[in-house]
CHARMM-style PDB file with segment names, atoms N, HN, CA, C and O in Angstrom:
ATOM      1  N   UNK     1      11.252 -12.539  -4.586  1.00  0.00      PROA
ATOM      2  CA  UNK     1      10.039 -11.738  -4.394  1.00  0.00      PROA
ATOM      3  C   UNK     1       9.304 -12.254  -3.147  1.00  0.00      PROA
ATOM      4  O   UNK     1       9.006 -13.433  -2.958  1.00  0.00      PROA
ATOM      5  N   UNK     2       9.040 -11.202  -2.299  1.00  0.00      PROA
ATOM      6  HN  UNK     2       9.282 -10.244  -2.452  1.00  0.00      PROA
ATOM      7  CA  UNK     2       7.951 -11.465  -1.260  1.00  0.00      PROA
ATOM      8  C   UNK     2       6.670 -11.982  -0.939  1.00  0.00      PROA
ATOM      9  O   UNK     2       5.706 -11.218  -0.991  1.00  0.00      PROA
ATOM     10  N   UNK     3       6.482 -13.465  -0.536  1.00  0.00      PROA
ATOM     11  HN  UNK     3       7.265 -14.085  -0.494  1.00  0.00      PROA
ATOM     12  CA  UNK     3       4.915 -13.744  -1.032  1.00  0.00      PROA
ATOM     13  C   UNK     3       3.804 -12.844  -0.188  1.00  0.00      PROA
ATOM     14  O   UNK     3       3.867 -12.555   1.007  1.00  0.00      PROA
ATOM     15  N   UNK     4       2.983 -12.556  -0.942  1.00  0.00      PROA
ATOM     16  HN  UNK     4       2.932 -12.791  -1.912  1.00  0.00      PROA
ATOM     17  CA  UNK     4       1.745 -11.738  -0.593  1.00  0.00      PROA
ATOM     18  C   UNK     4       1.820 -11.461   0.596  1.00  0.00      PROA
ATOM     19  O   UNK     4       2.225 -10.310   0.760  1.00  0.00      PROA
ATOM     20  N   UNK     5       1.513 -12.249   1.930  1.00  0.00      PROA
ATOM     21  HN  UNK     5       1.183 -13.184   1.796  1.00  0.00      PROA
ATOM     22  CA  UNK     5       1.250 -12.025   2.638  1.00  0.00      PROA
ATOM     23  C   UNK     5       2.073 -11.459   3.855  1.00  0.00      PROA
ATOM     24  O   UNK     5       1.668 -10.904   4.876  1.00  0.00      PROA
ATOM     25  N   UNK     6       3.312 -11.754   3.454  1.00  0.00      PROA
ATOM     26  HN  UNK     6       3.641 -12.205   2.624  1.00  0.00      PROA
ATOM     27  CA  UNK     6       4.247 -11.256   3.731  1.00  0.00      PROA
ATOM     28  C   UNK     6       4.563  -9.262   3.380  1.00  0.00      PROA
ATOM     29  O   UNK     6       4.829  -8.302   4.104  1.00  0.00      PROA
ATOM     30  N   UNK     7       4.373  -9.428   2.140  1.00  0.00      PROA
ATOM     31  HN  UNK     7       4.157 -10.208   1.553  1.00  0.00      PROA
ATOM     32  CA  UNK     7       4.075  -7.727   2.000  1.00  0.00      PROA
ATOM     33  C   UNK     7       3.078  -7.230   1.917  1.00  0.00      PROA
ATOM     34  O   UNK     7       3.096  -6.160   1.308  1.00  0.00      PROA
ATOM     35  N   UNK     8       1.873  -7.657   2.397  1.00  0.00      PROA
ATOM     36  HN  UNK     8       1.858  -8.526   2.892  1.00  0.00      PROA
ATOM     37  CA  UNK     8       1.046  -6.835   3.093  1.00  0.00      PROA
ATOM     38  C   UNK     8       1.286  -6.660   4.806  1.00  0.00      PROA
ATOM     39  O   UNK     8       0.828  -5.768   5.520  1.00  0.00      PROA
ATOM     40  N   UNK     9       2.074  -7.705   5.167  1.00  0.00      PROA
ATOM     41  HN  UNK     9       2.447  -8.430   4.587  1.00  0.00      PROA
ATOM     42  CA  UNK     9       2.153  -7.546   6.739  1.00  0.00      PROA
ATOM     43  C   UNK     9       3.324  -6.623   6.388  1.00  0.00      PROA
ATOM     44  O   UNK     9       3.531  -5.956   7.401  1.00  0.00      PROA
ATOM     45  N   UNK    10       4.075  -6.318   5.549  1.00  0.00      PROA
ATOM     46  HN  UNK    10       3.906  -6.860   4.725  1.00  0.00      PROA
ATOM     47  CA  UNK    10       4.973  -5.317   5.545  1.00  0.00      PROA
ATOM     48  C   UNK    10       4.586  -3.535   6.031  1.00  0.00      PROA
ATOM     49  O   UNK    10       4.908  -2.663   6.837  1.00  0.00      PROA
ATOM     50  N   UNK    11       3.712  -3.801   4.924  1.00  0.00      PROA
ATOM     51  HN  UNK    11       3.450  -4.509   4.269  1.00  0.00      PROA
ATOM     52  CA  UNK    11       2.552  -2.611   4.397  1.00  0.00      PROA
ATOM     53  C   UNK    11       1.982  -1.936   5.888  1.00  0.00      PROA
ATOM     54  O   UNK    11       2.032  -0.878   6.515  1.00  0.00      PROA
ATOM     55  N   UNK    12       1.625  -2.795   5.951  1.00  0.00      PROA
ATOM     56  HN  UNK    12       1.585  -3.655   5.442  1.00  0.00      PROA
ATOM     57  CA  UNK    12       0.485  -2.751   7.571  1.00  0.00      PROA
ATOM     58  C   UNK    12       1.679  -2.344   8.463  1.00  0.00      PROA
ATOM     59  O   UNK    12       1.225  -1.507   9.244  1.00  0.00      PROA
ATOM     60  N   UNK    13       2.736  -2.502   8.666  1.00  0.00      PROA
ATOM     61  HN  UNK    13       3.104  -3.181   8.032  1.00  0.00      PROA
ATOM     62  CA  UNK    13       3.705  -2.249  10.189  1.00  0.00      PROA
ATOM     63  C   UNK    13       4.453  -0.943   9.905  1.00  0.00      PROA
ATOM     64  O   UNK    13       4.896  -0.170  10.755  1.00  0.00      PROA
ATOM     65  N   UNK    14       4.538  -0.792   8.274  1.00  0.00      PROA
ATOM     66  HN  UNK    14       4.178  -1.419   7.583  1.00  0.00      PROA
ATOM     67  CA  UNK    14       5.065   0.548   7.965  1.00  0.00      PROA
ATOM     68  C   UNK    14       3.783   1.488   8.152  1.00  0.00      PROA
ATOM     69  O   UNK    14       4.029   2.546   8.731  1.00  0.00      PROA
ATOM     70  N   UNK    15       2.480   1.285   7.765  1.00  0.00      PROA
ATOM     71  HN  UNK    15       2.280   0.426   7.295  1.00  0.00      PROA
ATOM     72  CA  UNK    15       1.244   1.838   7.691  1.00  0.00      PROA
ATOM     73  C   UNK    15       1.183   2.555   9.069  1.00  0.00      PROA
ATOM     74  O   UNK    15       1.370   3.767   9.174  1.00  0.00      PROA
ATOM     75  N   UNK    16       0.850   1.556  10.353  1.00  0.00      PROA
ATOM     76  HN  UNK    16       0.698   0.572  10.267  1.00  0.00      PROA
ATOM     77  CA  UNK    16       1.068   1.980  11.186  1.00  0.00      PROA
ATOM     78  C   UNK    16       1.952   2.575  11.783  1.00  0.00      PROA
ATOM     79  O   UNK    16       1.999   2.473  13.009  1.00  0.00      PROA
ATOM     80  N   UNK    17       2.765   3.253  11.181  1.00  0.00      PROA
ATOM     81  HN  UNK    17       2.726   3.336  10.186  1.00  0.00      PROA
ATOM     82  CA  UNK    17       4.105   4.171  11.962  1.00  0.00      PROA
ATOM     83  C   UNK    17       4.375   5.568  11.379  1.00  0.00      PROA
ATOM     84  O   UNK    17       5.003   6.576  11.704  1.00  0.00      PROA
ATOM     85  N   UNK    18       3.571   5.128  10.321  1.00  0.00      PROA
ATOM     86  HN  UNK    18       3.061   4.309  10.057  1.00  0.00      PROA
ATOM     87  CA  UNK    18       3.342   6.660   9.464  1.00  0.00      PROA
ATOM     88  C   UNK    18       1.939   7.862  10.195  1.00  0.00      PROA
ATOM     89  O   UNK    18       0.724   7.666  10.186  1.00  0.00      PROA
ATOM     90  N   UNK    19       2.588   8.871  10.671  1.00  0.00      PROA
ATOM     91  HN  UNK    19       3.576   9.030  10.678  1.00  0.00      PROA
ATOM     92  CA  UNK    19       2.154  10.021  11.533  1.00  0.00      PROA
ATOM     93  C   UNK    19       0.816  10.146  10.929  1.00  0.00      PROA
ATOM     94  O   UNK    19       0.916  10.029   9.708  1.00  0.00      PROA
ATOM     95  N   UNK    20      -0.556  10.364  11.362  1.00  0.00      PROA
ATOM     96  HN  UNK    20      -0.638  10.459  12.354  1.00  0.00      PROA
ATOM     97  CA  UNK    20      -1.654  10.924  10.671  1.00  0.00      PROA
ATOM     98  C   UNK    20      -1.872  11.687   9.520  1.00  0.00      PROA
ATOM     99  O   UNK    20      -2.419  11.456   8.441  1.00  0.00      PROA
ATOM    100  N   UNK    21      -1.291  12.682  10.030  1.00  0.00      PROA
ATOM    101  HN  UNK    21      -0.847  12.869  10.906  1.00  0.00      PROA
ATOM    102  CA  UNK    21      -1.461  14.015   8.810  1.00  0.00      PROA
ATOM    103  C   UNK    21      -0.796  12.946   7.253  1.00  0.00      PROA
ATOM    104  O   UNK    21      -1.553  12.816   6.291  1.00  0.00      PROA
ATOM    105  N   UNK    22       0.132  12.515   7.235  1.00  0.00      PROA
ATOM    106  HN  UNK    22       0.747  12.620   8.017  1.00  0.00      PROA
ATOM    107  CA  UNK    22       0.841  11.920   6.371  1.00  0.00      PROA
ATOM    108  C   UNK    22       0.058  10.991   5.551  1.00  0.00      PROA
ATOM    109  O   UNK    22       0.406  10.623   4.429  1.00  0.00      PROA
ATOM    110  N   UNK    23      -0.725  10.724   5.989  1.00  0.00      PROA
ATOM    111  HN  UNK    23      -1.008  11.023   6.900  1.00  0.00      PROA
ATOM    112  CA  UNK    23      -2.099   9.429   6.037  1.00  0.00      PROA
ATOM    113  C   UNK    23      -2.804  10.012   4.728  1.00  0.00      PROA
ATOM    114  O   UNK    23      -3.353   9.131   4.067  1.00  0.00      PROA
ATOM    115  N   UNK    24      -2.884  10.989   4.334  1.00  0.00      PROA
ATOM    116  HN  UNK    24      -2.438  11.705   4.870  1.00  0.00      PROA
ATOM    117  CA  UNK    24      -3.652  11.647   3.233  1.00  0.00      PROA
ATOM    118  C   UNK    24      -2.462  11.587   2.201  1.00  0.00      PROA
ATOM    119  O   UNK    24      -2.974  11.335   1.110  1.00  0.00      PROA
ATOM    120  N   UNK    25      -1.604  11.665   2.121  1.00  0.00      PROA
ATOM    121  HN  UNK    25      -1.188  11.870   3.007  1.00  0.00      PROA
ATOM    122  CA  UNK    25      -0.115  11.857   0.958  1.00  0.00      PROA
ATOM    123  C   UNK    25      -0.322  10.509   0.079  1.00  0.00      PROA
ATOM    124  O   UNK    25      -0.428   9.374   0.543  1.00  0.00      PROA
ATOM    125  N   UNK    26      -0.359  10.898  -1.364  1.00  0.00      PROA
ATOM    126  HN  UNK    26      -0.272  11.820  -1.741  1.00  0.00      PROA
ATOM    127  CA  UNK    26      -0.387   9.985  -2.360  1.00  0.00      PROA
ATOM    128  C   UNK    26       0.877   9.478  -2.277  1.00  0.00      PROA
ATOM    129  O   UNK    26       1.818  10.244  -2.071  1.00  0.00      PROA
ATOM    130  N   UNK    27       1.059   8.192  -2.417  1.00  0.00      PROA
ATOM    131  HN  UNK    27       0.294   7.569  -2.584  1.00  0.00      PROA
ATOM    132  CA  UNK    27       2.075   6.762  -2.515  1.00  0.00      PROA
ATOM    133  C   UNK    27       2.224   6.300  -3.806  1.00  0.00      PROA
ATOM    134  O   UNK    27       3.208   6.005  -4.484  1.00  0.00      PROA
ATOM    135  N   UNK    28       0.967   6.300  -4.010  1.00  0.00      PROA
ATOM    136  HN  UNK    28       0.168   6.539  -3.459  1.00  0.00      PROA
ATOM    137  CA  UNK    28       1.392   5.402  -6.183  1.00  0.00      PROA
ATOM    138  C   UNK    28      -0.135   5.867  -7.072  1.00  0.00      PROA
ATOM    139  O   UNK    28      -1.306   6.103  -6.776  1.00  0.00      PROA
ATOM    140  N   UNK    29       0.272   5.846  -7.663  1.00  0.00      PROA
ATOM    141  HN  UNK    29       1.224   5.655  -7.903  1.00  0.00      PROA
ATOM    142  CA  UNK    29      -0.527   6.058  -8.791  1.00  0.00      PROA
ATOM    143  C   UNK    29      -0.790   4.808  -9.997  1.00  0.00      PROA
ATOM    144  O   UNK    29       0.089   4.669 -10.847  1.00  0.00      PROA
ATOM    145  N   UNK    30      -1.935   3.974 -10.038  1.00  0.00      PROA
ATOM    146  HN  UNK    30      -2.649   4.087  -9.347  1.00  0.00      PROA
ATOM    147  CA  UNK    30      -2.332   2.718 -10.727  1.00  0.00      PROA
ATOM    148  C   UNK    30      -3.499   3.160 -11.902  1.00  0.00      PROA
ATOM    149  O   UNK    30      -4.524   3.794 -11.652  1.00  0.00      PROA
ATOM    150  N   UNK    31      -3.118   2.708 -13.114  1.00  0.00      PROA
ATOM    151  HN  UNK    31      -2.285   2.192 -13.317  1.00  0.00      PROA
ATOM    152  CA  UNK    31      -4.477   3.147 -14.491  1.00  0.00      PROA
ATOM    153  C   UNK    31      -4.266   4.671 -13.804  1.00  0.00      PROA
ATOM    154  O   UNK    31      -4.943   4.797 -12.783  1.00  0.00      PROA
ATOM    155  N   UNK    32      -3.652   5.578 -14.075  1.00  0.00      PROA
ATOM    156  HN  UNK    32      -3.102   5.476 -14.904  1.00  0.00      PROA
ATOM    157  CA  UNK    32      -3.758   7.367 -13.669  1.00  0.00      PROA
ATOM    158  C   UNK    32      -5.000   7.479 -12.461  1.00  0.00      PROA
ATOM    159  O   UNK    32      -5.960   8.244 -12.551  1.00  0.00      PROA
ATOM    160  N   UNK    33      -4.748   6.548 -11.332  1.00  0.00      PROA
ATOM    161  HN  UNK    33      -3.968   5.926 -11.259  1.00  0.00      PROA
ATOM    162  CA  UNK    33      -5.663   7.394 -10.398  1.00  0.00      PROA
ATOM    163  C   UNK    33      -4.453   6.774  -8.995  1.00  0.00      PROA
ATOM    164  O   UNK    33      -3.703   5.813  -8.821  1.00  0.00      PROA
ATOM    165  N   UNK    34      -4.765   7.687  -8.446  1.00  0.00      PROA
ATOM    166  HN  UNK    34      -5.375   8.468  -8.587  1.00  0.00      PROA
ATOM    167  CA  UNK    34      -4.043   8.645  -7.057  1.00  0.00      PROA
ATOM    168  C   UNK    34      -4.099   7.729  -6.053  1.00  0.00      PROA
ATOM    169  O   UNK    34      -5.180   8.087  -5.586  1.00  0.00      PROA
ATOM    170  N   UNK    35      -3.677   6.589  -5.186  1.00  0.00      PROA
ATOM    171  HN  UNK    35      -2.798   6.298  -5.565  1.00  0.00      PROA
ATOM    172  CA  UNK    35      -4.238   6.647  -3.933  1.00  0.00      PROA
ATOM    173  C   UNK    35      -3.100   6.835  -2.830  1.00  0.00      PROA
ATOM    174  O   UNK    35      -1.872   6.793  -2.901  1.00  0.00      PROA
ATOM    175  N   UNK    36      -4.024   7.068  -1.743  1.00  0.00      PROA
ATOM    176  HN  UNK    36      -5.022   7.102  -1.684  1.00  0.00      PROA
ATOM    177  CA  UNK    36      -3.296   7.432  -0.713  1.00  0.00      PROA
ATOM    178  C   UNK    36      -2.474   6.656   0.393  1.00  0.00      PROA
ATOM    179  O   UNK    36      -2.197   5.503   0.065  1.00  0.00      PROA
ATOM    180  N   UNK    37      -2.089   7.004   1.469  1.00  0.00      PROA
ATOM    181  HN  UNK    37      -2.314   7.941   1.736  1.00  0.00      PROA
ATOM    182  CA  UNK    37      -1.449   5.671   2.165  1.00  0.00      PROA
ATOM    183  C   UNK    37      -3.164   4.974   2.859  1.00  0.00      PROA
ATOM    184  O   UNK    37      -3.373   3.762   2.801  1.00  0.00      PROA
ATOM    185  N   UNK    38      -4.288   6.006   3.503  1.00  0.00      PROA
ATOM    186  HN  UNK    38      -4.118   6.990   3.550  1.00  0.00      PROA
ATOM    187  CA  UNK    38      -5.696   5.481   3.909  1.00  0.00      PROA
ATOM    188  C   UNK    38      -6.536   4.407   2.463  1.00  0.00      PROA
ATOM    189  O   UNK    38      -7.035   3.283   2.432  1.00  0.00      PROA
ATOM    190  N   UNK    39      -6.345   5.371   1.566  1.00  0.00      PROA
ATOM    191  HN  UNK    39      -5.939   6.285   1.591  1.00  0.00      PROA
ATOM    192  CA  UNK    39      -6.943   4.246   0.318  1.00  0.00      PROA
ATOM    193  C   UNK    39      -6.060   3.137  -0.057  1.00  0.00      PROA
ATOM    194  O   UNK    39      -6.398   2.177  -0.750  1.00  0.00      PROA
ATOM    195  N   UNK    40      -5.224   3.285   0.313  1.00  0.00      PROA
ATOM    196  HN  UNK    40      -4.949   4.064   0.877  1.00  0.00      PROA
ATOM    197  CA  UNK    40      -3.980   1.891   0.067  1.00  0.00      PROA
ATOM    198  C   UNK    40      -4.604   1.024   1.027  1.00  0.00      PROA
ATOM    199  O   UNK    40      -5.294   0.062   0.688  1.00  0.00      PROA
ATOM    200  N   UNK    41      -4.290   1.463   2.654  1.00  0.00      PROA
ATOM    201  HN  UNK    41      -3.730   2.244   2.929  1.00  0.00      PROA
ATOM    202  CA  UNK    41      -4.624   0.290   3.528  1.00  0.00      PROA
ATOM    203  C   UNK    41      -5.867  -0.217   3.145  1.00  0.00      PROA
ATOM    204  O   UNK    41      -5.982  -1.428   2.959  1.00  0.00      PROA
ATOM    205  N   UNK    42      -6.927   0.630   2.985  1.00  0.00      PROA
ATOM    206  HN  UNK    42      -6.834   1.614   3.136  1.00  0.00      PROA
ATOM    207  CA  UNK    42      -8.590  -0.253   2.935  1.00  0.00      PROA
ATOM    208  C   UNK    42      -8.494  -1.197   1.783  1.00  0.00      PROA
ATOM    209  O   UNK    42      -9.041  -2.286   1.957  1.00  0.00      PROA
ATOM    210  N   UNK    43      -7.736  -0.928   0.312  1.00  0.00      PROA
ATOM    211  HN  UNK    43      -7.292  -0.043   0.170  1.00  0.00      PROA
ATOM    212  CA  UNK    43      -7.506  -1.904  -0.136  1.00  0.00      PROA
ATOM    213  C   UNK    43      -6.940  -3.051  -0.277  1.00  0.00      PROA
ATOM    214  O   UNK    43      -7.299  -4.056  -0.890  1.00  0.00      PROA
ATOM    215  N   UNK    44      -6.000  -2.814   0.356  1.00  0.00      PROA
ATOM    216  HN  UNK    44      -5.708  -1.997   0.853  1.00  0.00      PROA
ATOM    217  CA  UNK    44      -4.937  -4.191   1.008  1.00  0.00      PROA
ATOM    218  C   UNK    44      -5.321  -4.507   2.338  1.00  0.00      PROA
ATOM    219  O   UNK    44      -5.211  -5.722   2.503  1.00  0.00      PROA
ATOM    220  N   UNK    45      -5.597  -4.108   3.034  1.00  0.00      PROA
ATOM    221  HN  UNK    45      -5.686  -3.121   2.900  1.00  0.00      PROA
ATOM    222  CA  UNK    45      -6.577  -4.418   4.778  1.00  0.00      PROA
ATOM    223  C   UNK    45      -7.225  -5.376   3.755  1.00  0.00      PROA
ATOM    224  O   UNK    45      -6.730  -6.499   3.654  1.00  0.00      PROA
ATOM    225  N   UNK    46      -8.625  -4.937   2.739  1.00  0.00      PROA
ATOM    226  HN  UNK    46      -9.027  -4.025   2.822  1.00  0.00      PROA
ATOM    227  CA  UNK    46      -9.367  -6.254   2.757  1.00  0.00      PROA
ATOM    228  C   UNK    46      -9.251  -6.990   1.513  1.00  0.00      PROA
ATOM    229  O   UNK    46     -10.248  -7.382   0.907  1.00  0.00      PROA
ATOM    230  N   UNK    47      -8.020  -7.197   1.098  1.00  0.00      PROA
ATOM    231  HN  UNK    47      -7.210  -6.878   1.590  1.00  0.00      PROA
ATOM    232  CA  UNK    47      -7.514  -8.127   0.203  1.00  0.00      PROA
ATOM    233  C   UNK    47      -8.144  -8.095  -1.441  1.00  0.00      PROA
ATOM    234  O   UNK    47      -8.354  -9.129  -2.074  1.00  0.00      PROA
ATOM    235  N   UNK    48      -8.313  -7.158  -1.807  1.00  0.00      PROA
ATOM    236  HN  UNK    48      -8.143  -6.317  -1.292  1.00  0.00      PROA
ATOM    237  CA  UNK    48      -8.693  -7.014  -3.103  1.00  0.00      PROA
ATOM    238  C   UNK    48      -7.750  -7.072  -4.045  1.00  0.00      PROA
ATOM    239  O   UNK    48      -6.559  -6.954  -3.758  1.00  0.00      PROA
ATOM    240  N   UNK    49      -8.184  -7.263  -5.280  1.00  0.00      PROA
ATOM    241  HN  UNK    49      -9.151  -7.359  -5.513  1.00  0.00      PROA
ATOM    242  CA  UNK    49      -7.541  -7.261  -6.455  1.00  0.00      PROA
ATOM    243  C   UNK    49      -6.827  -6.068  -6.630  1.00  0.00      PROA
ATOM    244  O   UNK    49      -5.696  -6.253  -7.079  1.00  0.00      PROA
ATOM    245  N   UNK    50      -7.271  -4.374  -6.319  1.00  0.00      PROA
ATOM    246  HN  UNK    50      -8.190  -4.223  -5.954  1.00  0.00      PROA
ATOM    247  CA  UNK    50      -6.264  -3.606  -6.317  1.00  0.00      PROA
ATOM    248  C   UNK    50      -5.546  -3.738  -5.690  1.00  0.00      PROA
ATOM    249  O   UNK    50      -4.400  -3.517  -6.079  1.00  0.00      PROA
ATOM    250  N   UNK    51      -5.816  -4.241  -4.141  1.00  0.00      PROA
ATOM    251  HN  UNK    51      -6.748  -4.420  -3.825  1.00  0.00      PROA
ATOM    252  CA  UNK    51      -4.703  -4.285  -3.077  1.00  0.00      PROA
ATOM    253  C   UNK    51      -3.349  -4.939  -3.260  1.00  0.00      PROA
ATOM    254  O   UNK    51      -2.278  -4.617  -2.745  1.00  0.00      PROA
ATOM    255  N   UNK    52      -3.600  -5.844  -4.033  1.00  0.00      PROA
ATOM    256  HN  UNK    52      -4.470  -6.105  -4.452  1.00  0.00      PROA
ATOM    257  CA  UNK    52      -2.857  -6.610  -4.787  1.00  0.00      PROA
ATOM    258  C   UNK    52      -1.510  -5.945  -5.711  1.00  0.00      PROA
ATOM    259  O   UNK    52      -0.306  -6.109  -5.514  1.00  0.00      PROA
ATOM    260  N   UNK    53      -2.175  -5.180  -6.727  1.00  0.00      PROA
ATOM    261  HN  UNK    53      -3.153  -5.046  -6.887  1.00  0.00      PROA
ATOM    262  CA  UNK    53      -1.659  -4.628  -7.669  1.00  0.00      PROA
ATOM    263  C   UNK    53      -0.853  -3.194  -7.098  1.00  0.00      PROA
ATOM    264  O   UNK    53      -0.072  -2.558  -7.806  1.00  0.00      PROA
ATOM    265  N   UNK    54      -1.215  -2.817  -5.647  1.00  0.00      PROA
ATOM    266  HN  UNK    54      -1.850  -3.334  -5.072  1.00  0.00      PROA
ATOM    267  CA  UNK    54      -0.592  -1.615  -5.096  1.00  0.00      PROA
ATOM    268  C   UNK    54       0.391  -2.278  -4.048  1.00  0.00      PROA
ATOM    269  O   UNK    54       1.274  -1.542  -3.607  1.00  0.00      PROA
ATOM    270  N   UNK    55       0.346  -3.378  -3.672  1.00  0.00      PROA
ATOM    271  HN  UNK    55      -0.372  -3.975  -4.031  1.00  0.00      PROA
ATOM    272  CA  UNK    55       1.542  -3.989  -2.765  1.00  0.00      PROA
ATOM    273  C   UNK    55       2.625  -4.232  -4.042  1.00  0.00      PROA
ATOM    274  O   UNK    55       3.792  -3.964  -3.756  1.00  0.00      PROA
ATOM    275  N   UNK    56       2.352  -4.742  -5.510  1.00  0.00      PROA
ATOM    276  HN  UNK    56       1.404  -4.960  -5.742  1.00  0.00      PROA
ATOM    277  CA  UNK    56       3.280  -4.970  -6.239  1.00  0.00      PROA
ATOM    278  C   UNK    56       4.020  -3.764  -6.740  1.00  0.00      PROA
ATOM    279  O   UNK    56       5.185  -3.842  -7.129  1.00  0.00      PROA
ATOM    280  N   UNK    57       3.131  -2.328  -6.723  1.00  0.00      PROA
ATOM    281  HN  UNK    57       2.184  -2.265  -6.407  1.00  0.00      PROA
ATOM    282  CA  UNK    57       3.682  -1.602  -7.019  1.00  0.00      PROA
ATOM    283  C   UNK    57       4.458  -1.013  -6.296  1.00  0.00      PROA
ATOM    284  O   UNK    57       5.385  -0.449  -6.877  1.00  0.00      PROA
ATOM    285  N   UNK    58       4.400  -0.913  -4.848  1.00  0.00      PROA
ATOM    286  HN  UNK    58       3.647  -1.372  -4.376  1.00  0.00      PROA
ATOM    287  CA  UNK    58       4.965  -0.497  -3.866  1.00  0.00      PROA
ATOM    288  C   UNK    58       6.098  -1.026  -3.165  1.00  0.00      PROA
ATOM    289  O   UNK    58       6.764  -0.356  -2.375  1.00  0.00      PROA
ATOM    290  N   UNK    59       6.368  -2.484  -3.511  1.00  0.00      PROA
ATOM    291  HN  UNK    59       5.827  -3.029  -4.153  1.00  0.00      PROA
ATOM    292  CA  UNK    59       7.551  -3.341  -3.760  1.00  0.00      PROA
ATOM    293  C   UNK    59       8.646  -2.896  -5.090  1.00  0.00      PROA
ATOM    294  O   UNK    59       9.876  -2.840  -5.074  1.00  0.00      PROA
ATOM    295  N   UNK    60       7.696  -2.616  -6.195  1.00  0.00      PROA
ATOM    296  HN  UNK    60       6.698  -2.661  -6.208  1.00  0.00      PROA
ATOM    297  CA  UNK    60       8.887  -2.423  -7.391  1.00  0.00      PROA
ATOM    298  C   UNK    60       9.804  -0.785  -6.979  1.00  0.00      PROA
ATOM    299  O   UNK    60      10.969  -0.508  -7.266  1.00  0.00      PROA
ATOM    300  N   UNK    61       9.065  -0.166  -6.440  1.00  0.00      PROA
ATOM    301  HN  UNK    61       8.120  -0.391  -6.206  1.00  0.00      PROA
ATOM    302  CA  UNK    61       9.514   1.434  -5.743  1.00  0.00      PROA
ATOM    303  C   UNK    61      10.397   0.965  -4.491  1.00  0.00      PROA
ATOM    304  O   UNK    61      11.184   1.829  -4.105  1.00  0.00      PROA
ATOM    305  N   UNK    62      10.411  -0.260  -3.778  1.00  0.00      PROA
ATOM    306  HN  UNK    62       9.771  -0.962  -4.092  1.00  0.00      PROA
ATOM    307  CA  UNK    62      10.933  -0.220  -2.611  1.00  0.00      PROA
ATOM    308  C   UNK    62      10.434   0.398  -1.494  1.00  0.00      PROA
ATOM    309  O   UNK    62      11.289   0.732  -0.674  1.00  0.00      PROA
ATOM    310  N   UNK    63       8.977   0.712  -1.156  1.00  0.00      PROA
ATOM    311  HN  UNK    63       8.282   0.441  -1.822  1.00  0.00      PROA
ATOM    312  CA  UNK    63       8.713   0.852  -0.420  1.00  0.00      PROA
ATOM    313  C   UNK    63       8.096   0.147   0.752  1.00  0.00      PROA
ATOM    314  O   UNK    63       7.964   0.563   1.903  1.00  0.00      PROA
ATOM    315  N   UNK    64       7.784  -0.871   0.291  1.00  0.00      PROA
ATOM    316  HN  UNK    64       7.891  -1.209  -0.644  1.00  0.00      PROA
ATOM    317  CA  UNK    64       7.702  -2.218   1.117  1.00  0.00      PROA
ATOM    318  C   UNK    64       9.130  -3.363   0.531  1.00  0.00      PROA
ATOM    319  OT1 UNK    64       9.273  -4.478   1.032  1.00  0.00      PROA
TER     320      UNK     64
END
């Protein structure tokens, strides 16, 4: 498994390569709520406890 910081710098280099419009498209869904690839980064950009829980989820999918 990838330590943290490592898949958020993942997150962030795929983040940035993903086209604008795309930027609004839901990625995962955590407790039944929606976020997007923009609500993903602000939560993992500033290191929160969800941010956390959406890099793990986004690892178990293979997307980081």
């Amino acid at each position: 498994m990838a330590k943290q910081e490592d898949k958020r710098a993942k997150f962030l280099k795929i983040y940035a390569d993903i086209p604008d419009g795309l930027r609004k498209d839901i990625i995962v869904v955590i407790e039944k709520k929606p976020y997007t690839w923009n609500t993903a980064f602000i939560e993992i950009e500033e290191n929160t406890a969800l941010g956390k829980k959406i890099l793990k989820v986004l690892e178990d999918i293979k997307i980081i």
